[in-house]
C-alpha positions as a printed Julia matrix, in Angstrom:
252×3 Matrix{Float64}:
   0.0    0.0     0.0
   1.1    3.49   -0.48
   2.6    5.77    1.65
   3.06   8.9     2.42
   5.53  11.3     4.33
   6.09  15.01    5.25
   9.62  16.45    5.02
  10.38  19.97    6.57
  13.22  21.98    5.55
  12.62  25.1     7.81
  10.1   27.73    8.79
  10.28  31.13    8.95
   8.64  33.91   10.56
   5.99  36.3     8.14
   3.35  38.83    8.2
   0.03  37.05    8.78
  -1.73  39.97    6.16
   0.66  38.46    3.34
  -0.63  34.64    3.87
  -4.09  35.2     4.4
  -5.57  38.43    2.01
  -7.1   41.39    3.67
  -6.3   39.96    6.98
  -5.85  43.17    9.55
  -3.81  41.67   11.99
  -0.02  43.22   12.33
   1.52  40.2    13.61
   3.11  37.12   12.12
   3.06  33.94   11.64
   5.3   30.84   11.11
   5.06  29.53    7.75
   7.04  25.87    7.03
   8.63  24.46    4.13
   7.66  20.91    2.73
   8.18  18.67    0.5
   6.69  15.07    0.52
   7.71  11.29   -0.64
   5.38   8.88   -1.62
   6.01   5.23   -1.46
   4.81   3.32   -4.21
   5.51  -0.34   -5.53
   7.21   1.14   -8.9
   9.69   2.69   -6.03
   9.52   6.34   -4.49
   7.76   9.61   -6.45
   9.1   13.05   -4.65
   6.89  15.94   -4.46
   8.25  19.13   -5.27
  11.99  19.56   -5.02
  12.28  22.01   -2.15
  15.86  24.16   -1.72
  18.95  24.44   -0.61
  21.14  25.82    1.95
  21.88  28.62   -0.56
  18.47  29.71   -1.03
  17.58  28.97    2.76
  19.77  31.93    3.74
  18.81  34.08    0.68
  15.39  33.81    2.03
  15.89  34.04    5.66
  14.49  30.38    6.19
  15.55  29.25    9.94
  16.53  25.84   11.18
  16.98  24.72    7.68
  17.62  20.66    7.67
  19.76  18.87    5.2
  17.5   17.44    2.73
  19.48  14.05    2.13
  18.85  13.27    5.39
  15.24  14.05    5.41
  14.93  11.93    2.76
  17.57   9.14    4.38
  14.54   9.16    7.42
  11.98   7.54    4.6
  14.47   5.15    3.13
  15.36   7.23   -0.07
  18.63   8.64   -1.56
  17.83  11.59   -3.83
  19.48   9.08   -6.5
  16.96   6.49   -6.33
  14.54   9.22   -7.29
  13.1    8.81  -10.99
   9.86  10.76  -10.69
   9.38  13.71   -9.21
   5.81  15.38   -9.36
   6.05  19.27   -9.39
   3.2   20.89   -8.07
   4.1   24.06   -9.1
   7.5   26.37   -9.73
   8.02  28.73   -7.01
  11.14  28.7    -5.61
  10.46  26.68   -2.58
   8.88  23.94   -4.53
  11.52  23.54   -7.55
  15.1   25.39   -6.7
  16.14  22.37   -5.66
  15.92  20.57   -8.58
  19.62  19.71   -8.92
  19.59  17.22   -5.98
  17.61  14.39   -8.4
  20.03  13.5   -10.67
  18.36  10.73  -12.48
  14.44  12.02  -12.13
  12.29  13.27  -14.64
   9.99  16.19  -13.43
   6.55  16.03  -14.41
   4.98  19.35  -14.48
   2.01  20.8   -15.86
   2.2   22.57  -19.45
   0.39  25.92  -18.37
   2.99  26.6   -15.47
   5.42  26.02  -17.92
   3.89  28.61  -20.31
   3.17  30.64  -17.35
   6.6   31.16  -16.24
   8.37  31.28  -19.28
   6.23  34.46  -20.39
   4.58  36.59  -17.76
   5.35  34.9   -14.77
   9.56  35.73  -15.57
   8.66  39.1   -17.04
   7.06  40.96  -14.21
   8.48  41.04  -10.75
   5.07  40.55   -8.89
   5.52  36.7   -10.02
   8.98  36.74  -10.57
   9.93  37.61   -6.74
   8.44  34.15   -5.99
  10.8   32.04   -8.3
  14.32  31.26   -8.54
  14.87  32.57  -12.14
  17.8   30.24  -12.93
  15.98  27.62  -11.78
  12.99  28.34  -14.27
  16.39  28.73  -17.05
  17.02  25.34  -16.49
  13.59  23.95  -17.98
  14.54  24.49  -21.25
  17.51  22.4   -21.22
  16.07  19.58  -18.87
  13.19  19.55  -21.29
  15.64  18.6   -24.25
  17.58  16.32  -22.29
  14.08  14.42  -22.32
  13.74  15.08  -17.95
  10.46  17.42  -17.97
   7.6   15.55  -18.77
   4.8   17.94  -19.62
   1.28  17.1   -18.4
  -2.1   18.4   -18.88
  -5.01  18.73  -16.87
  -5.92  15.55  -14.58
  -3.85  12.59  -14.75
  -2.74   9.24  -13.26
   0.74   9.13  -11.51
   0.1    5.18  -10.79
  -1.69   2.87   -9.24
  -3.95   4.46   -6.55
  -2.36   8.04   -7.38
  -3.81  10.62   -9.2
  -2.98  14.27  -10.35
  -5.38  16.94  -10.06
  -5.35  20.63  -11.83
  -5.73  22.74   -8.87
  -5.18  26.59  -10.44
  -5.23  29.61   -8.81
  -2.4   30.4    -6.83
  -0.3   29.52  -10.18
  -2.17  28.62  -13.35
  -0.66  24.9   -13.61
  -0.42  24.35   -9.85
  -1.34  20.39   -9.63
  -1.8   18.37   -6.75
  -1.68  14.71   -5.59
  -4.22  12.02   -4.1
  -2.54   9.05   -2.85
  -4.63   6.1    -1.35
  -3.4    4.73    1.44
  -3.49   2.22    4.07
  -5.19   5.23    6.39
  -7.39   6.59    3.56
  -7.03   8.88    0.6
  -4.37  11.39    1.67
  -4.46  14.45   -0.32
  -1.04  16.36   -0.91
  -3.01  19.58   -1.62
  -0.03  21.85   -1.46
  -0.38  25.61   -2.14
  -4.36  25.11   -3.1
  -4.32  26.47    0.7
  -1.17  27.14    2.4
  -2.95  27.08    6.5
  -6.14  25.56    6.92
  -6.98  29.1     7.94
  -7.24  29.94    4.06
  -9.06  26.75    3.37
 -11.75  27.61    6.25
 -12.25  31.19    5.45
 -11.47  30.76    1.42
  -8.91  33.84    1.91
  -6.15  32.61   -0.42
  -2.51  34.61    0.07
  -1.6   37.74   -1.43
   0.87  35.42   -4.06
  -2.08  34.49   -6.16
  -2.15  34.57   -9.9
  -5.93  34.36   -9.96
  -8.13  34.32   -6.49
 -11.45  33.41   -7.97
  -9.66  30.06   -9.38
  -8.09  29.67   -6.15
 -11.4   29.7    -4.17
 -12.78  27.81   -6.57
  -9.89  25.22   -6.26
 -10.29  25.24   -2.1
 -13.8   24.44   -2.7
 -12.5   20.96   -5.21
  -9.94  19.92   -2.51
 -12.5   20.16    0.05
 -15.03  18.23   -1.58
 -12.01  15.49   -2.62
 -11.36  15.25    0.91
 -14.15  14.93    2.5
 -14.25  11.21    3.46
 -10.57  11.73    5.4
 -10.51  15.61    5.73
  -7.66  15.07    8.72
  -5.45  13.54    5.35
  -5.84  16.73    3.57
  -2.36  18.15    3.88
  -1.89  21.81    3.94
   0.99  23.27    1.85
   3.11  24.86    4.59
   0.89  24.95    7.6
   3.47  23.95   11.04
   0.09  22.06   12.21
   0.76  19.05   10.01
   4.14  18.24   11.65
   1.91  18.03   14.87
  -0.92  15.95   13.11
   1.07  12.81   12.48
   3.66  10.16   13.8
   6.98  11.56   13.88
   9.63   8.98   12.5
  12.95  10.97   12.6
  13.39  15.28   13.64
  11.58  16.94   10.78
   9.9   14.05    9.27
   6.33  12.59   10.05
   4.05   9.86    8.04
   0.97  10.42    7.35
  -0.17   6.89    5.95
């Protein structure tokens, strides 16, 4: 059966009004950085590449953990890795790309578009991506390692893709079956349940009425096992589920 884990790289500190919209509140929150493995029979399928130690400083992340090691917790080196499913290409979710030698990213052909146009060209979008990390598409793509998908699709047995847009146009996100239930790897649809409970997406939205709209489809999809619907960067989760090494939990 499949299963499912939740790595965390680091959190860091950041006004609340930024991560939920038109919130008046002058205080902050703590916002954490995931990414997630799934263990499958055809052998493990990373979710989103995460970052660096680099980046982690660039961005003021705190208590940033190695991610070899996160991934050395769930029985995976990053070289046993030959799918990785990109939800979408923020910095936090695909800087890191460079730590998967051997994977082929599958990624969704309107975030592609997306940040290859408008999303490089104008610094609203732009201040949320690593820019030579969205350079290196191109060149994975004709080394045959991007693997452009469209709208829903099947990942493998028991886990399925789902177009999720909003917050980026091809955001995509995972449902894995499980011995537990259906866990849903809903990523930046919502990034605290706080968004997904008031439908207030963050200010780093491409399009809010798809992103409500999107909150509304991850709710329904999760309504059977709503405490498996993972938030995309919410500490809570950490709390939620078993812990098997520092940083690290499993979910089913």
């Amino acid at each position: 059966m499949n299963q499912v884990f939740v790595l965390c790289v680091g959190e860091k500190s950041v006004p609340r009004s930024q991560f939920l919209y038109r919130d008046p509140s002058p205080g902050n929150i703590v916002i954490a950085f995931y990414f997630w493995v799934v263990l499958c029979e055809s052998g493990p399928i990373v979710v989103d590449c995460s970052f660096g130690p680099e980046e982690a400083s660039r961005r003021g992340v705190a208590r940033y953990r190695d991610r070899r090691e996160l991934l050395a917790a769930c029985g995976v080196t990053p070289e046993d890795v030959k799918t990785v499913f990109v939800t979408h290409l923020h910095y936090d979710h695909w800087a890191g790309h460079g730590l998967f030698p051997n994977a082929t990213y599958f990624i969704q052909q309107r975030e592609i578009a997306f940040w290859q146009g408008p999303g490089r060209a104008f610094p609203l979008f732009s201040a949320s991506a690593d820019l030579a990390a969205i350079g290196a598409l191109e060149p994975l793509r004709k080394a045959g390692r991007v693997k452009v998908v469209d709208l829903d699709w099947s990942v493998a047995p028991g886990i399925d893709a789902r177009l999720m847009p909003g917050h980026t146009p091809g955001l995509q996100i995972l449902r894995v079956e499980t011995a537990n239930g259906t866990a849903l790897i809903a990523n930046d649809t919502f990034h605290f349940y706080e968004n997904l409970a008031e439908r207030k997406p963050v200010q780093v939205t491409v399009d809010m009425l798809e992103a409500v709209r999107s909150m509304d489809a991850i709710e329904k999809l999760g309504a059977k096992n709503p405490e498996l619907v993972l938030a995309g960067h919410d500490p809570v989760v950490m709390d939620r589920f078993p812990a098997i090494a520092p940083g690290v939990v499993r979910v089913g």
